[in-house]
C-alpha positions in Angstrom: 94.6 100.9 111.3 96.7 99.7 114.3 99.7 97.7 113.4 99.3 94.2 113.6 95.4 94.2 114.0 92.2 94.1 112.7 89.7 96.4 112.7 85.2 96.4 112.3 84.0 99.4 111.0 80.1 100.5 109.8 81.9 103.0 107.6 85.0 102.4 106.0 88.6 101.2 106.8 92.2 101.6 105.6 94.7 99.2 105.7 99.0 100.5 105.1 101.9 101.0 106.4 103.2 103.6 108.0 100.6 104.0 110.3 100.4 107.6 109.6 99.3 107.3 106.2 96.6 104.7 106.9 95.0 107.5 109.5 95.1 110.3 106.5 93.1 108.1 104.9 90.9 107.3 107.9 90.6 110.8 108.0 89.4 111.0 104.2 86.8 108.5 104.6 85.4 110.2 108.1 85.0 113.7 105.9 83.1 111.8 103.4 85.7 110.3 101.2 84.9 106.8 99.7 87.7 104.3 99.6 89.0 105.0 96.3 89.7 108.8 97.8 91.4 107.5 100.8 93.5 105.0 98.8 95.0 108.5 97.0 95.1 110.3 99.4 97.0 107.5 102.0 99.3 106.9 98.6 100.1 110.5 98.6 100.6 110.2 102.4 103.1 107.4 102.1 105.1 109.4 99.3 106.0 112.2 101.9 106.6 109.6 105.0 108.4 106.9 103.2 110.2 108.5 100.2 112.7 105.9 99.9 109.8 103.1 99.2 107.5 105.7 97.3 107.3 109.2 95.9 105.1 111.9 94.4 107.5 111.0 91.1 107.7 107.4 91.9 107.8 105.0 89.3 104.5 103.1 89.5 101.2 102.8 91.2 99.2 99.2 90.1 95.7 98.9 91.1 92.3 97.3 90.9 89.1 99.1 91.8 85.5 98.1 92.4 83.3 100.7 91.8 79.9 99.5 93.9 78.0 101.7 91.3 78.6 99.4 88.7 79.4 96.4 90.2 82.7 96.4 87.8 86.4 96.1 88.9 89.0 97.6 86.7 92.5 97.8 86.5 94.5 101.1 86.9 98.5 100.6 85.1 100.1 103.8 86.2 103.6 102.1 85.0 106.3 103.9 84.0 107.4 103.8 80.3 110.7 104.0 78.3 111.3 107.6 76.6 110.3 107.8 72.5 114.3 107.6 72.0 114.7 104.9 74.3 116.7 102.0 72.8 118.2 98.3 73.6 121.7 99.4 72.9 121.7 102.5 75.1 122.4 101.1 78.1 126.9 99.5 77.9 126.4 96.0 79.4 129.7 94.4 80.6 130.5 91.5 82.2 129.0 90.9 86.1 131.4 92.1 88.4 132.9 91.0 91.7 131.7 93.4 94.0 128.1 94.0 96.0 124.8 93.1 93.8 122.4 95.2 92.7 119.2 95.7 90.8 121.4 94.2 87.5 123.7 91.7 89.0 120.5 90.3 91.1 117.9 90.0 88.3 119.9 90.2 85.2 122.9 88.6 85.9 125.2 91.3 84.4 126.5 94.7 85.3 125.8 97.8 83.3 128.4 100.6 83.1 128.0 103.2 86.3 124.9 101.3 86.9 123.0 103.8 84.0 120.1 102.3 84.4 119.4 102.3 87.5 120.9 105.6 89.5 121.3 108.5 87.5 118.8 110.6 84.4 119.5 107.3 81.7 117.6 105.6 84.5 114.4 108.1 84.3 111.0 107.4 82.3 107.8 109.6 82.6 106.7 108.1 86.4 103.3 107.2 87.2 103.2 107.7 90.4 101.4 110.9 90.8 99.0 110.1 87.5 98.0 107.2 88.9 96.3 108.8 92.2 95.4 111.8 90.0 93.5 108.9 88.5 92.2 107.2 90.7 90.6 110.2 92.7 89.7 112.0 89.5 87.5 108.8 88.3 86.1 107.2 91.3 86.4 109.9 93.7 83.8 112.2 95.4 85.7 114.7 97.3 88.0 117.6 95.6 91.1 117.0 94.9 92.6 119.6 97.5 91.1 117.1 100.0 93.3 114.8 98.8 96.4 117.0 99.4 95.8 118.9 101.8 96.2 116.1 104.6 99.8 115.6 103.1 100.6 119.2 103.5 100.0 119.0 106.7 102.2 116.8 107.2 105.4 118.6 106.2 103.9 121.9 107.5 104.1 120.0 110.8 107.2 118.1 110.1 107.9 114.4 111.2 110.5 112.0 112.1 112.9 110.7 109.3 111.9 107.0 110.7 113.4 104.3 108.4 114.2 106.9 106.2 116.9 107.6 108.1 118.5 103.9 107.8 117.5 103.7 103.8 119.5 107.3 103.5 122.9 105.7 105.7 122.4 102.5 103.0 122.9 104.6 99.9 125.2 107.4 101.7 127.6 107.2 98.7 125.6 107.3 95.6 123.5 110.1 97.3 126.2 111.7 97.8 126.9 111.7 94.1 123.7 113.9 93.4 124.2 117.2 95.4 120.4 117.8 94.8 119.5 114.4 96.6 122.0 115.0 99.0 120.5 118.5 100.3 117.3 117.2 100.3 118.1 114.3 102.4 120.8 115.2 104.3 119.7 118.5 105.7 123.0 120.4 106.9 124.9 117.9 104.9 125.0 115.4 107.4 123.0 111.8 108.1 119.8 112.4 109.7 118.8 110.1 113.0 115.6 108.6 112.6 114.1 111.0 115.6 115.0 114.0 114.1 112.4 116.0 112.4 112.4 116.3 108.8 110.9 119.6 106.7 110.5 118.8 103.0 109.9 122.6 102.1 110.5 121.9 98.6 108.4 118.9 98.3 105.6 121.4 100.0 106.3 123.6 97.5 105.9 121.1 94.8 102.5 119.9 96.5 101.3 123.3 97.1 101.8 123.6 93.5 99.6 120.4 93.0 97.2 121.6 94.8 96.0 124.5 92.7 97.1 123.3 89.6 95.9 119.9 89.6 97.6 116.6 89.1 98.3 117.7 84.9 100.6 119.9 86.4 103.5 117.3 87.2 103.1 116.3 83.3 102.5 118.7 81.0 102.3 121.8 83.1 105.1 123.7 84.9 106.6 121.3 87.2 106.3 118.7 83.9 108.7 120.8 82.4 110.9 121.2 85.2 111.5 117.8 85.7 112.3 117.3 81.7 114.2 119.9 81.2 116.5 119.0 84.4 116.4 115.2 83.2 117.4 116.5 79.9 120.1 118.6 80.6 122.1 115.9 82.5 122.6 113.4 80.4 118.7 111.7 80.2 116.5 110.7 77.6 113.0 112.1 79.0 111.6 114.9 77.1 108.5 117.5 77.5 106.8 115.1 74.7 107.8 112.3 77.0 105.9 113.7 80.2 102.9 115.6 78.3 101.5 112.5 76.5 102.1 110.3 79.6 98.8 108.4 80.4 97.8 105.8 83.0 95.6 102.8 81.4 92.2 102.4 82.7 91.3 98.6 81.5 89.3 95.5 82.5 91.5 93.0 85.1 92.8 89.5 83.6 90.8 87.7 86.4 90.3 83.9 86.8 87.8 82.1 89.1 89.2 80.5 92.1 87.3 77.6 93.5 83.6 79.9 94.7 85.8 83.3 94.3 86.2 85.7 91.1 89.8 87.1 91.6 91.4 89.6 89.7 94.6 91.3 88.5 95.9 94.8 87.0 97.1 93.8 83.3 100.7 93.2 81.9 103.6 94.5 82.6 102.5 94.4 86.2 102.8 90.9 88.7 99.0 89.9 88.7 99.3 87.2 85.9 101.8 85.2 88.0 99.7 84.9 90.9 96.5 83.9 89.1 97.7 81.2 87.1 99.7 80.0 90.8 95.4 80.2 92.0 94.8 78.0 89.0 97.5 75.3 89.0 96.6 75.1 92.9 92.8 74.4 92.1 93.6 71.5 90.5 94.6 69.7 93.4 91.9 69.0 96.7 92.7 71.5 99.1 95.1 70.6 102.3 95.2 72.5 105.9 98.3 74.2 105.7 100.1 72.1 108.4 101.2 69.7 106.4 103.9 68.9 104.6 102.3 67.9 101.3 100.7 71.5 101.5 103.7 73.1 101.5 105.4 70.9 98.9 102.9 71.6 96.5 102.6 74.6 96.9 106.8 75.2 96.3 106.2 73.1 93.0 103.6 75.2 91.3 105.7 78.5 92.4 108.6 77.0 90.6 105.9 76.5 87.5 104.5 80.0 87.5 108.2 81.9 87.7 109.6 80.0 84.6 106.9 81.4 82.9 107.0 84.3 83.9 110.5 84.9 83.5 110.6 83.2 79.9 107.6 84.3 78.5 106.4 87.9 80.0 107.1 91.1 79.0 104.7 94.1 77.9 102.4 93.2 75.0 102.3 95.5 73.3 106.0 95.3 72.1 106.2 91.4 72.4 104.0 88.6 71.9 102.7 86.8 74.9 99.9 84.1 75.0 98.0 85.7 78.1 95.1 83.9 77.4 96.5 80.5 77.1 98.6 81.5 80.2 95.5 82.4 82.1 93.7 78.9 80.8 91.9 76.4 83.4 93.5 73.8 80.1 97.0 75.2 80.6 97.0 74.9 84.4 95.7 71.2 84.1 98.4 70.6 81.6 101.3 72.1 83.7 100.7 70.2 87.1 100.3 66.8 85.0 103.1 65.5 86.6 102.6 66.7 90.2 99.6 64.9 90.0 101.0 61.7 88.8 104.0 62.1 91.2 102.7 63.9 93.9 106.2 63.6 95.7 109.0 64.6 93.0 110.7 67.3 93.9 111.5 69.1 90.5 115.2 70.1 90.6 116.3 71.0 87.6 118.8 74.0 86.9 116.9 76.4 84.3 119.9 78.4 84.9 121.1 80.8 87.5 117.9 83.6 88.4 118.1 86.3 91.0 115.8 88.8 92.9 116.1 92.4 94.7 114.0 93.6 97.2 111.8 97.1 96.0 111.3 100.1 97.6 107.0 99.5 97.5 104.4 99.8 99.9 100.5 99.1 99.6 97.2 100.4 100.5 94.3 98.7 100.9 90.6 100.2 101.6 86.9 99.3 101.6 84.3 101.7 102.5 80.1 100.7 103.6 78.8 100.8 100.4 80.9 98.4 99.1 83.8 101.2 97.0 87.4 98.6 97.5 90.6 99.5 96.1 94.1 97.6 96.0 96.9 99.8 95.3 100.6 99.1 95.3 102.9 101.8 95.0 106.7 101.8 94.1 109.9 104.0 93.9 111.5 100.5 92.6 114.9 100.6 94.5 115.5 102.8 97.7 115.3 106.5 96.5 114.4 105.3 92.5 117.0 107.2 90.0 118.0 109.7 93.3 117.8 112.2 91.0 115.9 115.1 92.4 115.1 118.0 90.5 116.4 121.2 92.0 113.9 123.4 94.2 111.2 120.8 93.8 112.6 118.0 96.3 111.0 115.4 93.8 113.1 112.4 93.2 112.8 110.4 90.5 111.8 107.0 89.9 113.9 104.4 87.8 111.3 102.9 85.9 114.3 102.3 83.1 116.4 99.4 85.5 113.4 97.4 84.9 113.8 96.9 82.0 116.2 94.4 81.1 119.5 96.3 79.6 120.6 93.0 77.6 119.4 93.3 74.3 117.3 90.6 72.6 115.0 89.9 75.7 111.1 89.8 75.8 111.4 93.1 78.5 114.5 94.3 76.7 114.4 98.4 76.3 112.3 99.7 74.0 110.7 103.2 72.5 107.7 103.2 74.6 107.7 99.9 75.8 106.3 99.5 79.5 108.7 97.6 82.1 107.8 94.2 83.8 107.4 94.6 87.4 106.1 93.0 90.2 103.7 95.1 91.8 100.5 92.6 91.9 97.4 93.7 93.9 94.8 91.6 94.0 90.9 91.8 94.5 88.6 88.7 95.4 85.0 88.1 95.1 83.0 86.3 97.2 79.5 85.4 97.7 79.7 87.0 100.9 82.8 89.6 100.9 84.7 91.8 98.7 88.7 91.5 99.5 91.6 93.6 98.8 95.3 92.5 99.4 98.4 93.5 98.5 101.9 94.0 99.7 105.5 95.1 98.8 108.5 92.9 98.7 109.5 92.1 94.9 109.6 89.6 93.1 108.8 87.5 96.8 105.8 89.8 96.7 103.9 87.7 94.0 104.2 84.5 95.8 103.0 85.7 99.1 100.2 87.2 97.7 98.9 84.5 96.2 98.9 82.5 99.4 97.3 84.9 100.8 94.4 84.2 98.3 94.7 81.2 98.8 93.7 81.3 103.0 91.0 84.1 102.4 89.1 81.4 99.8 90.2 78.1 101.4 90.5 78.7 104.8 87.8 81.2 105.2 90.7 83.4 106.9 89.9 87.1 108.0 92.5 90.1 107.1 94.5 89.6 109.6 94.7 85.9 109.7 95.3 86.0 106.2 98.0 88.3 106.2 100.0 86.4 109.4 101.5 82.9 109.2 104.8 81.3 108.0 105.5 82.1 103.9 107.9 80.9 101.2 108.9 82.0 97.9 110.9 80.4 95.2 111.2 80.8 91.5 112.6 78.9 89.1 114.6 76.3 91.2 115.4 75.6 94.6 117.0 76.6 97.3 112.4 77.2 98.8 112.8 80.2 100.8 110.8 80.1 104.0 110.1 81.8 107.2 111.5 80.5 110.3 108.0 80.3 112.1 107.0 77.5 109.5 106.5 74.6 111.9 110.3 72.4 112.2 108.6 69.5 111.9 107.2 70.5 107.9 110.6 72.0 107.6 112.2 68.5 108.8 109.8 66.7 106.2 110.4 69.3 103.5 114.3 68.2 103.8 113.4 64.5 104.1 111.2 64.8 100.7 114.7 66.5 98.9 113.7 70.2 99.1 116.6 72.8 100.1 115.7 75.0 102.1 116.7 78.6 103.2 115.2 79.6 106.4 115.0 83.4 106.3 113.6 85.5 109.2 111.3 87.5 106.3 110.0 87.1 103.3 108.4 90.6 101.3 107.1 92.8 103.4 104.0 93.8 105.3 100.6 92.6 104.3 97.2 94.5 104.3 93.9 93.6 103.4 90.7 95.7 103.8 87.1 94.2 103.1 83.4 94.7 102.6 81.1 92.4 104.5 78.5 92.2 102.0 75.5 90.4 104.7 76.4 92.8 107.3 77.0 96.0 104.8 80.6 96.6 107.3 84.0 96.9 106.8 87.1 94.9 108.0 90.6 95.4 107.9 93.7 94.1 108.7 97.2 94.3 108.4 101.1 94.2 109.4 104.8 95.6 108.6 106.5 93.1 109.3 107.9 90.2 106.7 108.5 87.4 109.0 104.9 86.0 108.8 104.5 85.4 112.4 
């Protein structure tokens, strides 16, 4: 689809960023795809345009499908997970430094020595990128899997502009710089690309080509599988053969919660999802209000701050560490935590939990709905620009740093772990209607999870379209103020916000570009809608 529009179709629509990934998967769906093909294959697309926000060895692709055959949604967890010999010592935590934040400094409030965990092989699990659209095709799909690839081939046979590549490569000049095999791969020549120059990945076609006729496995426990541990392995890394051969994606049923008439639902733990459906349940406790009001806003600020100290203190993967999801998905719990709103509807909570940070990820998402009613929400990461920036030699696969996020401090409920699965923020979404199926999703970290949710919360009480849904003013905030918010939230709600004792910090952006695609069930149509830009015009 068109950026910053929405589009009707009788036969199926996708809805991502860049443009030309959204139109390989317009193409999938016009040679007979359904949506859950065009949502690989656009993924796919997006790992060869956008590298530095996704990649074929990216870290993690979070999804929910509905499968119009049975009626049933489920939830795809293609997350990264720590190697078997993966520990909570192995990463040497010192004191924060002085010096520009990172990944660490931002959301753990420390530093780690030569930043381990985040550039470099310590940084590397098995990624789930590629498993999870190997997945997703290969169990909802129609078409054969070279239909999936062969669109992306075509791309780098044809070449294409580095775009905002280009600027993410000048960002990290001199730690890419530290990895010659990065550095040849994205600095063809050895020198900073311009964003109109056009770019050749001939190893990543190679890679793909490979893919192609060897299927998906390949990248796991197959020659390229082996390639990549042995490389990780050799320098320094704790990935293994065993690591990438028994490396599986989870196919599961969604945590989901009902949302005044709507059934919405969320990929499972480690992922975002949770977050944002107990935000939908502590808001329907409250009679809605139009969302040009100050008391709308307000509210909305507290029960963000509610939701993050939960997740913050209590989440982690469950399988290592114990976490109440069902009592943190209960209608009881959310009465119980907005007690006090409702008995003092104009306290502004500002209590210091303690100091709490957040980095923006490298993610992008990809929405789709086809005519017979197929919808998939899929959000896709490298986690920081360019992951580990390791890239294997001869492959042009960089590696995702599922491992920085994990928290390096020891003693933590997503502290490393054998095994253990990271907590991230990827957090597609899917809503049920009576009379439309919605997907939405978007990148944009931690920030991520509180748009979306808003975004729920328009499509269900405003009756908004895509589009409308996605466009407007946002805010994010965690566990205490400063609220951050968009400048094109009205002055006058920003005026009373102040008044009321909120702090605010007026930001041009918050997360990234939205996109939604839906089936219309009365009129058996499609509609999507979409934008790349944060600043929730």
């Amino acid at each position: 689809m068109v950026e910053g529009k929405e589009v009707l179709s009788t036969r199926g629509a996708v809805a991502a960023g860049p443009e030309e990934a959204a139109r390989v998967g317009a193409g999938v769906l016009d040679r007979g795809g359904n949506a859950m093909d065009a949502a690989a294959a656009t993924s796919l697309a997006c790992c060869m345009l956008q590298p530095q926000s996704t990649g074929v060895m990216g870290y993690v692709l979070c999804a929910l499908v509905l499968d119009c055959r049975t009626g049933k949604v489920w939830s795809l967890d293609a997350n990264s997970i720590a190697p078997a010999s993966a520990s909570e010592t192995m990463y040497d935590v010192i004191r924060m430094h002085g010096g520009p934040k990172g990944i660490n400094e931002n959301e753990y409030l420390c530093s780690v020595r030569d930043n381990a965990n985040v550039h470099g092989p310590q940084a590397v699990g098995p990624p789930g990128m590629m498993a999870g659209m190997g997945v997703l095709w290969e169990r909802w799909g129609r078409l054969k899997w070279s239909d999936i690839v062969t669109p992306s081939l075509t791309l780098l046979e044809n070449g294409f502009p580095f775009g905002s590549t280009a600027a993410a490569i000048r960002n990290l000049e001199p730690v890419i710089r530290r990895f010659p095999a990065t550095e040849k791969h994205l600095m063809p020549q050895g020198r900073l690309p311009a964003a109109d120059d056009v770019w050749h990945r001939q190893d990543v076609e190679k890679s793909l080509t490979r893919a192609c006729e060897a299927g998906w496995r390949d990248f796991y426990d197959g020659e390229i599988g082996r390639k990549i541990a042995n490389y990780v392995g050799s320098t320094g890394g704790a990935l293994t053969r065993e690591d990438m051969a028994n490396y599986e994606p989870r196919v599961t049923a969604p945590y989901e919660t009902m949302y005044r008439d709507a059934t919405v639902y969320a990929a499972i733990l480690p992922n975002g999802g949770l977050t944002a459906l107990q935000v939908l349940n502590m808001l329907e406790c409250f009679e809605p209000v139009t969302d040009d009001t100050v008391t709308y806003w307000h509210r909305l600020a507290e029960v963000l701050k509610l939701a993050w100290r939960d997740r913050l203190l209590y989440m982690g993967d469950p399988d290592h560490v114990d976490v109440e999801i069902q009592r943190l998905l209960s209608k009881d719990y959310a009465v119980g935590r907005v007690e006090s709103m409702r008995q003092f509807p104009e306290f502004v909570d500002r209590r210091s939990p303690g100091p709490e940070g957040d980095s923006m990820a490298g993610t992008l998402h990809v929405s789709t709905a086809d005519a017979e009613g197929n919808v998939a929400s899929v959000t896709i990461s490298q986690g920081g620009a360019f992951g580990s920036l390791v890239t294997v030699p001869g492959t042009g696969l960089i590696l995702g740093h599922g491992m920085c996020r994990l928290d390096p401090r020891p003693g933590r409920k997503n502290s490393v772990a054998s095994r253990k699965r990271p907590l991230n923020n990827t957090a597609p979404l899917l809503i049920r209607l009576p009379d439309r199926d919605v997907a939405t999703g978007l990148p944009g970290g931690r920030r991520l999870v509180s748009v979306n949710a808003r975004i729920v919360q328009k499509i269900v009480d405003f009756g908004a379209s895509s589009f409308e849904a996605v466009s407007g003013p946002r805010m994010h905030v965690q566990m205490e103020e400063p609220i951050m918010v968009t400048r094109s939230l009205d002055e006058a709600i920003q005026d009373g916000l102040l008044e009321m004792g909120h702090e605010l910090n007026v930001v041009g952006g918050v997360a990234g570009g939205a996109h939604c695609a839906e089936y219309l069930k009365p009129e058996g149509t499609v509609r999507a809608g979409g934008n790349t830009w944060a600043a929730g015009v």
